[in-house]
Each structure stands twice: as C-alpha cells, then as structure tokens.
N, C-alpha and C positions, 0 to 999 in steps of 0.2 A: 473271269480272268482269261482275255484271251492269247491267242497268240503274237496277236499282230503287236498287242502291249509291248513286247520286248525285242522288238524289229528298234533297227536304226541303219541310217544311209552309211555304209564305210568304200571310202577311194579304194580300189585294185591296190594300191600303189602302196597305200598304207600295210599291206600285209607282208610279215619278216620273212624270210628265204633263207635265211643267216643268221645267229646271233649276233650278238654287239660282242666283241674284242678289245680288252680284255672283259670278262663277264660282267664284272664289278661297276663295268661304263655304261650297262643298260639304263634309262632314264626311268624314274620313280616318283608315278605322279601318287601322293599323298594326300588321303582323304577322312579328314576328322570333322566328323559330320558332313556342313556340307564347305565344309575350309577346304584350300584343295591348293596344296604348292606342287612346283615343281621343283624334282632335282632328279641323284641318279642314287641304284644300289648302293653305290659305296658310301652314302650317306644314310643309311637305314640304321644305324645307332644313336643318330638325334632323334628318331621320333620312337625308341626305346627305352626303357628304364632297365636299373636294377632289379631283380626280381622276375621278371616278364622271361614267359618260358615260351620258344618256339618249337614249335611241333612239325619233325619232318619224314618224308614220308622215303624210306632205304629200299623200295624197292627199283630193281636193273631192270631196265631198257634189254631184252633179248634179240638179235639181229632176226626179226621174226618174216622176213622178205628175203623171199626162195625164187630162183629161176631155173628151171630143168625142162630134162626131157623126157617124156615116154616113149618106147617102142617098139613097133609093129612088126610082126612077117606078114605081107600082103603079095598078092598074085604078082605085084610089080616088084618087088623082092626086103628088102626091110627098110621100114620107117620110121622117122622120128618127128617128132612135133614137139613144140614147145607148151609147158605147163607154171602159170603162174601161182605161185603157192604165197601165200599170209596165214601164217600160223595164231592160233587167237588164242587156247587155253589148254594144257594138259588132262587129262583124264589119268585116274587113279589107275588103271590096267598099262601108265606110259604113254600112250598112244595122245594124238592132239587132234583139237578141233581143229578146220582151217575155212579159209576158204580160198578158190581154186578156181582158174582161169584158164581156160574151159571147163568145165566141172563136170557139164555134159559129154564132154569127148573123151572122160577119164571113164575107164570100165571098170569093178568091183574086182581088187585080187591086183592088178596093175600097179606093177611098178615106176617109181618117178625116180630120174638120177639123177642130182642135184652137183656133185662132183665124184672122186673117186672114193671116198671117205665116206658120204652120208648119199642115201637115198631112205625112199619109205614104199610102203603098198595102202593105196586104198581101200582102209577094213570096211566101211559102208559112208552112205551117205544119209544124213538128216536134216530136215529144217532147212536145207538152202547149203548146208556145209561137208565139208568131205571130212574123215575120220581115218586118219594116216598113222599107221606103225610105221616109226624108222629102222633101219639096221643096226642102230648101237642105242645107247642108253648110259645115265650116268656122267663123268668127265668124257667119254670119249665125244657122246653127243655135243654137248656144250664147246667142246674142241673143236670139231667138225662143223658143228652152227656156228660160231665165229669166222670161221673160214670161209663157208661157203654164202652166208647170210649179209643181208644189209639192213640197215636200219627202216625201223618203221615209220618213216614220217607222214604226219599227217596228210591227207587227201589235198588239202589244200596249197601246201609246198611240192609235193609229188607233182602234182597238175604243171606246176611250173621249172620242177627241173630232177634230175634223179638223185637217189641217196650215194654219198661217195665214202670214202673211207673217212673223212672230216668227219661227218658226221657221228662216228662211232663213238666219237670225243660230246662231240657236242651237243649229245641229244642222250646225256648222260651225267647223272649228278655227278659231283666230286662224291659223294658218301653211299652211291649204291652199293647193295649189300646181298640184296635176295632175290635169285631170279625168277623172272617170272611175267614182269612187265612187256605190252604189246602198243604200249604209249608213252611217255614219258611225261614225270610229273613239273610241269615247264616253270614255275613259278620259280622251281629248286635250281636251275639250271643258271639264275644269276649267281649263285654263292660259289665262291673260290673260299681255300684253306685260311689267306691271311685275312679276311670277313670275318668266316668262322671265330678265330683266333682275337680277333679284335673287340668284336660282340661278347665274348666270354670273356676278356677281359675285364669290362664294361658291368660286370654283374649280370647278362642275360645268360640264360639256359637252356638247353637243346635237347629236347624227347626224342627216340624214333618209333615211328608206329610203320606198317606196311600194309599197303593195299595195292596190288595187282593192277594196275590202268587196263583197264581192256579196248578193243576195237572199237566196242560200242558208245565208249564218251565221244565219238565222231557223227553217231547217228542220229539225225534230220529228229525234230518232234512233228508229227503230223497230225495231231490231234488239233482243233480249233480251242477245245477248252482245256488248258493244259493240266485241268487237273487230273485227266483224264489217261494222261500219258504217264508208259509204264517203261521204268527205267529199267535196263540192264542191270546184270548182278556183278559184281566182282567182290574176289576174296582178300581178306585182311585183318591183321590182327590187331590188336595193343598187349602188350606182355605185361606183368602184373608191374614191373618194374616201371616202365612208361606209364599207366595211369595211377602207380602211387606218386610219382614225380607231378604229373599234371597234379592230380589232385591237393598236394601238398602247395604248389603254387596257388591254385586257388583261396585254399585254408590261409595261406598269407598275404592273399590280398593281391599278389601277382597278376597280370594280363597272361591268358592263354592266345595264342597266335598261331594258327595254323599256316605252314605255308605252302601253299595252294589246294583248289577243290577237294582235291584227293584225300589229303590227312586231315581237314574239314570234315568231310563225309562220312568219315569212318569215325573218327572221335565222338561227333556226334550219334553215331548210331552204337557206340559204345555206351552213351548214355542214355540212349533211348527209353530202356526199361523202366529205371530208375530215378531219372533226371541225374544222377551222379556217374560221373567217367569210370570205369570197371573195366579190369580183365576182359577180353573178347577176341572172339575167333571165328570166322565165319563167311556166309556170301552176303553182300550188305546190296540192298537195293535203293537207300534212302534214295528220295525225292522231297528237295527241298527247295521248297518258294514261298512268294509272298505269304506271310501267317504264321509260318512255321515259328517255333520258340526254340532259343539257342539256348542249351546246355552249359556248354562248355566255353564255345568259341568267342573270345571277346574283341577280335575283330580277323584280319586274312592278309595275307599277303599272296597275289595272283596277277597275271597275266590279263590281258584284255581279251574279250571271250566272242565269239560267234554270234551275231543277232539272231535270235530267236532259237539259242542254247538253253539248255536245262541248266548250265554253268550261269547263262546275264541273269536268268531267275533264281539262284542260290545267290548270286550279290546283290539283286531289288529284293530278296528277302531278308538280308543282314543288313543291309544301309538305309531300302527305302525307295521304291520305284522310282520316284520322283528326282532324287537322291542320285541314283543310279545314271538314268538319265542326264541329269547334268556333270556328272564325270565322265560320260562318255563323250558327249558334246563338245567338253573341253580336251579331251583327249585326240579327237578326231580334228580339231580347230589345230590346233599343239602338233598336229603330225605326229603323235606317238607311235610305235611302229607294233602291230598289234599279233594276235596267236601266240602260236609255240613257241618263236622263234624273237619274239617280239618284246617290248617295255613290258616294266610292271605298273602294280600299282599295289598298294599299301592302305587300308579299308579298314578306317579307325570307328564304331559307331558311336552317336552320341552318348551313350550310357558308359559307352567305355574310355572316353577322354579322361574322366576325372582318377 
C-alpha cells in the first residue's frame, strides 16, 4: 500500500479560505456506495432516518496563535524581537507544549510578552518544541488567551491570508463545549441551531464524545509504505452516557454516523478492545486505512481531505479505494470547494444503505 495510492491532482483555486454563509449553504455531495448526488447541508435529513444517531465531537477550538515579544539588555541598550508562538497541548504541571518562531533565539528562563495580561517563560525545550509556563492559570488564562490569541487555521489557509476576529466565529462549532482543541473539527462547522433542531425533529439523535484535534492532523505522511506511518496522539473521551446511547442505537438497528475524522477516530478506538463501543478515556493514536474493520461507524459525514492524508486513507478504508477515487474525481469535476473551510460530503457504505 503505497503512498502515491492516495495522491489525486486538486486546482489551487478549489481550496476554501472562507466558509459557505449561511453554514447550512455548504454543498453536500452524498455518497451511498458508489451512487453519488449532489446537494447542500441543509438537506442532510433526506439521506437520514429515524433512529440514526449522530455522533459529535464538543471539543473548542482555543485561539492557540500567539504574537509577542522578548527582551534584551544588550551593549546597544534594550531589545525586543519578535516570537511566534502555536500553542499545541497542555501538560498536567499547566505549563504547554508549543512550538516557537525562533525557537533558537528564545533562551531557557526567557520571558515572552504577548500583551499586558498574558505572557510565559521558556521552562526547557524538547523534540523540536518549547515548554512554556504562563503568568496566570484557570479563567484568568482562557480570558487573556481570548484576547490576546487568534485562531489556529490550518497551514493551508494561513499560507493565503491571516486569521481575523471572523474567524473565532467560524472556525468554531455552534456546540463547543471543552477546551482544548489546536484544530477544529470542520466537518461540524456546517451545523447551525435550526439543523440541529430540524434533524431531531425528524427522529435523529445526537451523541457527544470529545477528542482534542491536535497540530499534528496537519502533518505530511512521509513514509512510502503507509503502513509504516506513525500517527500522532491525541486525547478523548466517550462518557458512559454517550456510548450506552451509541450502543443502544446499534441494538436498535439505528445507523451510527460520526461526524467527522475525529469523533470517527475515537469511537472507534473506543471499540477497539472489544469490538463493542465502551466507556473510554485516553491518548488514541488509531491509524486507520485500507483493511481496517469498522466497529461502530456505519458510514461519516466529513470534509474533502488532503491527497496523500492519513484522513483520504481513513475514507478508501470505509468506502473503498476505488470508491474513493471516484468521489473525489467527481468532486474535483463539480468544483466542490475542499479542506477546513470547504463542502462536505456524506459517505454512506454499501453494507450500510440497507
């Protein structure tokens, strides 16, 4: 299984910068086997039933994009220089991993001051990453990081333009709940309140589980054989409540529907042990492609994903390389507008139609 398997040509132009407005207007290409319509979110209650329980993932987007300064007394008198900071996971002492721009020009003990409210010190450095205590802790931080902080957007919209206050809106479910996140779970970010409200009218029902997005759902696979490639960890739970719910829809016959990667991931790695959905808490590293056997998940609702992602290979594992391929194709044909920012798409597999 190599790499180049899950490459495909995507236009510059095709990639989102913006959501679709209102959220609901994002377009929804819909894929039951290899049947494939088009429409938009707001229609995602025709290809749902009664009973079919969606599964979503409440963890908050943290404005985890810091701009400061450090400063010097030097022979020419005091200095400041600029420090770019991306904050990636908490440590149980408070303190956070980051990573840091100049990382080299930061010394051990060095304070960074990000406004008058928050700054941190450089407690050491590991692995490529700086390890920063701040000056407060608790609401006052989370106050202070709202303020001083902006959103993390992906590498690939950053490239093309900077994060603004819009985005603190929109690069934010309507139901975050637990913070923590350093990415946002985009698949969620079509759903507005009267969806919600609509769909639950309709007989469908809504789990939440939480997993942590980290930095690292951004990073490159460079392995040739990808089985070889070893994923990043991130934390998440299911609460006993969320997987008797999933599981009770199962027992009824119900479709389980994660929506996106993320509450995927973790659901599944809820079952891992067992083959049945449980309780669970923890750092999950599943890697999931071609071969893999689905537990839980009887189909996804997700975003168009990165060629040569550990994500296109978690959806030619659920649908079918081949499968895959020709949604993408048609997506690409269709101008769907793709990434974080971008359409969905709705990934019914054959066993799960019926």
């Amino acid at each position: 299984m190599k790499l180049s398997d899950f490459d495909f040509d995507l236009p510059d132009e095709l990639i989102a910068t913006r959501p679709a407005v209102p959220r609901t207007s994002a377009r929804l290409l819909v894929a039951q086997g290899a049947q494939i319509t088009d429409a938009t979110v707001a229609d995602l209650g025709q290809w749902l039933r009664p009973g079919d329980r969606l599964v979503l993932n409440d963890t908050k987007v943290i404005p985890a994009r810091l701009s400061g300064l450090r400063h010097r007394d030097t022979a020419q008198g005091p200095m400041a220089a600029k420090v770019e900071v991306t904050l990636l996971e908490p440590a149980a002492n408070g303190s956070w991993s980051a990573l840091l721009k100049p990382l080299k020009k930061v010394k051990i003990g060095e304070e960074i001051v990000f406004s008058d409210q928050l700054s941190a010190r450089l407690e050491r450095v590991e692995d490529g990453q700086g390890h920063l205590v701040f000056n407060c802790v608790g609401a006052d931080f989370d106050a202070a990081l709202a303020e001083a902080g902006a959103m993390p957007l992906p590498p690939y919209i950053a490239a093309k333009r900077p994060a603004d206050d819009q985005d603190k809106t929109d690069y934010q479910t309507v139901w975050a709940e637990n913070s923590g996140a350093v990415a946002a779970p985009t698949a969620s970010l079509h759903f507005d309140e009267p969806l919600l409200a609509a769909l639950q009218a309709q007989g469908v029902s809504f789990s939440f589980v939480t997993l942590h997005v980290g930095a690292g759902t951004f990073l490159p696979v460079k392995v040739d054989d990808v089985t070889q490639h070893k994923m990043h960890s991130e934390w998440g739970r299911v609460s006993a409540t969320a997987a008797a719910e999933i599981a009770a829809t199962k027992a009824a016959g119900g479709r389980v529907i994660p929506v996106g990667t993320t509450a995927l991931r973790l659901i599944e790695s809820a079952a891992a042990e067992t083959g049945a959905i449980a309780p669970w808490e923890g750092d999950t590293d599943i890697f999931i492609y071609p071969g893999f056997h689905f537990h839980v998940a009887d189909g996804l609702m997700t975003n168009f994903h990165l060629p040569k992602s550990t994500l296109m290979m978690l959806v030619s594992a659920l649908m079918g390389a081949d499968c895959i391929r020709s949604i993408y194709a048609h997506a690409v044909q269709e101008k769907y507008r793709f990434f974080s920012y971008g359409d969905a798409s709705l990934l019914i597999p054959p066993l799960a139609e019926v």
